[in-house]
C-alpha positions as CSV (number, residue, x, y, z in Angstrom):
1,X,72.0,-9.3,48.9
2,X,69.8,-8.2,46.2
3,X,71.6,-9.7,43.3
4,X,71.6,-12.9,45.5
5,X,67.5,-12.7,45.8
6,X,67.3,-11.9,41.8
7,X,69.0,-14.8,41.2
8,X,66.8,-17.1,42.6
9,X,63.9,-16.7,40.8
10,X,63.0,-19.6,38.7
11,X,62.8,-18.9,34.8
12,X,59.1,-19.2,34.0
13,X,58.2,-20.2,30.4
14,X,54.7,-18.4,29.4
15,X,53.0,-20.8,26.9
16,X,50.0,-18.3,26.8
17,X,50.8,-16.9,23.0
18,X,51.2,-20.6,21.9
19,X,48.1,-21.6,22.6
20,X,46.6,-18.2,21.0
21,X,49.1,-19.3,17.6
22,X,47.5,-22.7,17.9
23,X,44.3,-21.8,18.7
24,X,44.5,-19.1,15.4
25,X,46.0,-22.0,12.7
26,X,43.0,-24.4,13.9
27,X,40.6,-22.1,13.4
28,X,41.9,-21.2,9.8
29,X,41.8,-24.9,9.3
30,X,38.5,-25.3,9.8
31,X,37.1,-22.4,8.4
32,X,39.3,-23.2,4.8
33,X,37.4,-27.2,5.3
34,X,34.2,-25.1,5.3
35,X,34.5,-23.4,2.4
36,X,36.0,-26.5,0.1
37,X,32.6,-28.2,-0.1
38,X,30.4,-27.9,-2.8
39,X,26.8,-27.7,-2.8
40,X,24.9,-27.8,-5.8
41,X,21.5,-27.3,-4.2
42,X,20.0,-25.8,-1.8
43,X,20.4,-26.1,2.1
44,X,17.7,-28.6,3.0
45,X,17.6,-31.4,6.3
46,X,17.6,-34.5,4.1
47,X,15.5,-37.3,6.0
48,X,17.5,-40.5,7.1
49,X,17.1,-44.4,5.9
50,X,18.9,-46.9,7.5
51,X,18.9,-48.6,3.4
52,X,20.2,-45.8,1.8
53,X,23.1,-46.5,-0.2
54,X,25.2,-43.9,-2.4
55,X,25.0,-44.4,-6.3
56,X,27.7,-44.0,-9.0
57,X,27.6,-44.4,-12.2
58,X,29.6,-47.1,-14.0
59,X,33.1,-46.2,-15.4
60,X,34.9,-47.2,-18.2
61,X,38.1,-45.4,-19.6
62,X,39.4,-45.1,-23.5
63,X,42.9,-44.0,-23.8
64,X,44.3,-42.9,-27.0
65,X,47.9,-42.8,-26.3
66,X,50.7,-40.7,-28.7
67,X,50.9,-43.2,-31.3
68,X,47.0,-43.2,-32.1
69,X,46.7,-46.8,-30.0
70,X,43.1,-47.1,-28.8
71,X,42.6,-49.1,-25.3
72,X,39.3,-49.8,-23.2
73,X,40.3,-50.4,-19.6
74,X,44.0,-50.4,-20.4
75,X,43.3,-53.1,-23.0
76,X,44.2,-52.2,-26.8
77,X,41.0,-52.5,-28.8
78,X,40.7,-51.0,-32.7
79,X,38.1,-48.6,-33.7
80,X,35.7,-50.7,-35.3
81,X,35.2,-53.4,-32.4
82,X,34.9,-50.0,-29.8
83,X,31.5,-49.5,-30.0
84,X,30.3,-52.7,-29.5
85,X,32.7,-53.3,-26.7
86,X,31.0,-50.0,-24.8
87,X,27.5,-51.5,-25.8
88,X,28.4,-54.8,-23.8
89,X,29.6,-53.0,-20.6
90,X,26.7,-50.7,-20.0
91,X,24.2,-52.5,-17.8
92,X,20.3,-51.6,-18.7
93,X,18.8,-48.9,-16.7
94,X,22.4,-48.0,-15.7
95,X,23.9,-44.5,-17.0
96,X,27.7,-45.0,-17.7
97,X,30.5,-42.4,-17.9
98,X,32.9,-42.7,-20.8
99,X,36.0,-41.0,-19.9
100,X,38.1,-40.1,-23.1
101,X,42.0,-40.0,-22.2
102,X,43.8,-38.9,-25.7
103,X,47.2,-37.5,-25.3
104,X,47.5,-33.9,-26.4
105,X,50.0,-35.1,-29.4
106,X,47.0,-37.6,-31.0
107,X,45.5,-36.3,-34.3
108,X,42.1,-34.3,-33.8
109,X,40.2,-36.6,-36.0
110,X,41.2,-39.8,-34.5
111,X,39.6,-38.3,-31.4
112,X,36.4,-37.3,-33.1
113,X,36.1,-40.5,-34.5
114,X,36.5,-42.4,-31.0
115,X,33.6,-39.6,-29.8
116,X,31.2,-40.8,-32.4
117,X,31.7,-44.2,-31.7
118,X,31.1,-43.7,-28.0
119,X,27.8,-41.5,-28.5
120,X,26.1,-44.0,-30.4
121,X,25.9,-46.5,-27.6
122,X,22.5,-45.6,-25.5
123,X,23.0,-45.2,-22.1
124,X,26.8,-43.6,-22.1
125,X,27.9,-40.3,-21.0
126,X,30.9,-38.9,-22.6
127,X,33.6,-37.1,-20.7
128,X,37.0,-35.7,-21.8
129,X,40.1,-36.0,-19.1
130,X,42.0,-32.6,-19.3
131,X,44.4,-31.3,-16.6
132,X,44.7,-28.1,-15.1
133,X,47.3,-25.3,-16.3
């Protein structure tokens, strides 16, 4: 008679240390989201406008691929017409960001030379692509 009443006890699943699991990996998620942020002034409660738009700068990229071709937006472009190509796209009152592309294999002076050429345009920033190790 006992085994009989032992036996009819339903099987009870306890979900109590899922939730806990659960609970624990969202938590971790959400602190990790904190902490990916950068803040590059200090904590301050902007005001709000209803006009406020975000602003950024124009872009325009100059790849020097393994054989020493120049391009400007993925069109091929030589030396001597670069700098006045740059000059045209910069808009006045406008900064714009120059991002240099040159594979790793292109020879250092071609890449100097493509540098000059984009500093002396007034108004454009120069940045160099790299990738991480």
């Amino acid at each position: 008679m006992r085994l009989q009443d032992e036996l009819e006890i339903p099987p009870q699943i306890n979900i109590v240390p899922m939730i806990d699991v659960i609970f624990a990996i969202l938590t971790f998620f959400i602190m990790s989201t904190l902490f990916l942020t950068r803040s590059q002034g200090l904590p301050v409660n902007l005001p709000k406008a209803a006009t406020a738009q975000t602003e950024r700068p124009a872009q325009v990229t100059v790849t020097i691929d393994k054989s020493g071709q120049i391009f400007l937006d993925r069109q091929s472009i030589s030396l001597e017409q670069l700098e006045n190509s740059v000059r045209q796209k910069v808009q006045p009152q406008q900064q714009m960001m120059v991002v240099l592309n040159a594979d790793e294999g292109v020879n250092h002076g071609q890449v100097v030379a493509v540098m000059d050429k984009v500093r002396r345009v007034e108004g454009a920033k120069l940045a160099i692509a790299t990738q991480k190790p």
